[in-house]
Steps between C-alpha positions, in 0.01 A plus 500: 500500500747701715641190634576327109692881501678466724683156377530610198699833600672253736573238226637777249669667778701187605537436123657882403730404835630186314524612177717759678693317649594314209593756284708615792666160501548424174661915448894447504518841568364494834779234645792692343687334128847369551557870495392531837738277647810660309687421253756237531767783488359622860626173696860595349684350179732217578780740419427670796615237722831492624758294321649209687829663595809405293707195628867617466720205336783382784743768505767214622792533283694175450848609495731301303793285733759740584740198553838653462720276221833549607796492298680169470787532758823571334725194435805538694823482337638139567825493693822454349590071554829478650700152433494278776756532793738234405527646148527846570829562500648643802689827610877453459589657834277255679596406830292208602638175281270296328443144620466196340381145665533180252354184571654161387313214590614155225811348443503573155876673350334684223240661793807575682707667244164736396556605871820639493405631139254693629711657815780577279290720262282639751827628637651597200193752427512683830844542468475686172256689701720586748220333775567267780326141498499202733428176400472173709448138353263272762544112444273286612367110422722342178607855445733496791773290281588784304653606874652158568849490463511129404233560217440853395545504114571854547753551839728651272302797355366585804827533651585703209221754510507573915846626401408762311116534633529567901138556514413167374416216766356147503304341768462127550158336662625349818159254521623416138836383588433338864242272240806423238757359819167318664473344130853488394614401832800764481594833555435702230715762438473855360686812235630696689313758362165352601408632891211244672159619586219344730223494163564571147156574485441730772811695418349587148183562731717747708705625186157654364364635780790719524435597128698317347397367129447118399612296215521139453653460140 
């Protein structure tokens, strides 16, 4: 009888302890509500972390070109055009004489008279000018008959005109008239007037690199 007792004390013991423990369990006081733990507010708002710190825009200022324009340069005042030399007429009281060296080079009259044209008014204007001028008349090739005294067309007018022009000469090509007596198989004579040189050519040559001026009418 005692023993029956004693497992059933045991058996309601063992079953107080578990319906205990249950109750303790099942309580959601005992563990703690979402109370317990805090509120979210206690593990800090996301406002209360820092702000990513503020990324400055590039301060780099693009200047604009500072390229300088300058001023177109100032057109210069063109110079004043003075005539040529041999048009520009020259001081009366001037000393040096002008010179003149005129070539005649065909056996042609009309050529030949043009020549003596041209000396005679080339004279005549630096007379009224009261200027010097020197003129010399080179003969060379078929030109050389208007200095032949057996068939100039023109002996007598240049007789005429060294009269009264003393700066006026003529020059005869000696290669010219050593080829006229191999040809003509005779002497050939000369004016007066006319004075031989070696080359007609390279007198005219020499006549200009003096500074003398060159026509051929």
């Amino acid at each position: 009888m005692n023993r029956s007792l004693s497992v059933f004390t045991a058996t309601v013991i063992a079953l107080a302890l578990t319906l205990s423990a249950r109750a303790q369990i099942s309580s959601p006081a005992q563990f703690g509500g979402p109370s317990q733990f805090g509120a979210p507010s206690q593990f800090g708002a996301p406002s209360q972390l820092d702000a990513p710190p503020q990324v400055s825009a590039p301060s780099r200022k693009v200047s604009a070109p500072s390229r300088k324009v300058s001023a177109a340069p100032k057109m210069a005042t063109p110079a004043k055009i003075r005539p040529p030399a041999e048009i520009r007429a020259a001081p009366a009281n001037q000393k040096q004489p002008h010179r003149l060296a005129v070539q005649v080079d065909v056996n042609d009259p009309a050529v030949m008279n043009l020549t003596l044209n041209n000396v005679s008014n080339a004279v005549q204007h630096y007379r009224e000018l009261g200027q010097k001028v020197e003129i010399e008349v080179v003969a060379f090739g078929p030109g050389l008959h208007m200095l032949r005294e057996d068939t100039s067309p023109v002996k007598a007018r240049i007789k005429s005109m060294t009269e009264t022009i003393p700066q006026l000469f003529f020059s005869a090509c000696g290669n010219t008239r050593e080829n006229m007596t191999r040809v003509e198989a005779k002497d050939i004579p000369l004016i007066s007037e006319a004075k031989v040189v070696k080359s007609g050519v390279v007198r005219l040559v020499e006549l200009q690199e003096r500074g003398w001026s060159y026509l051929r009418p």
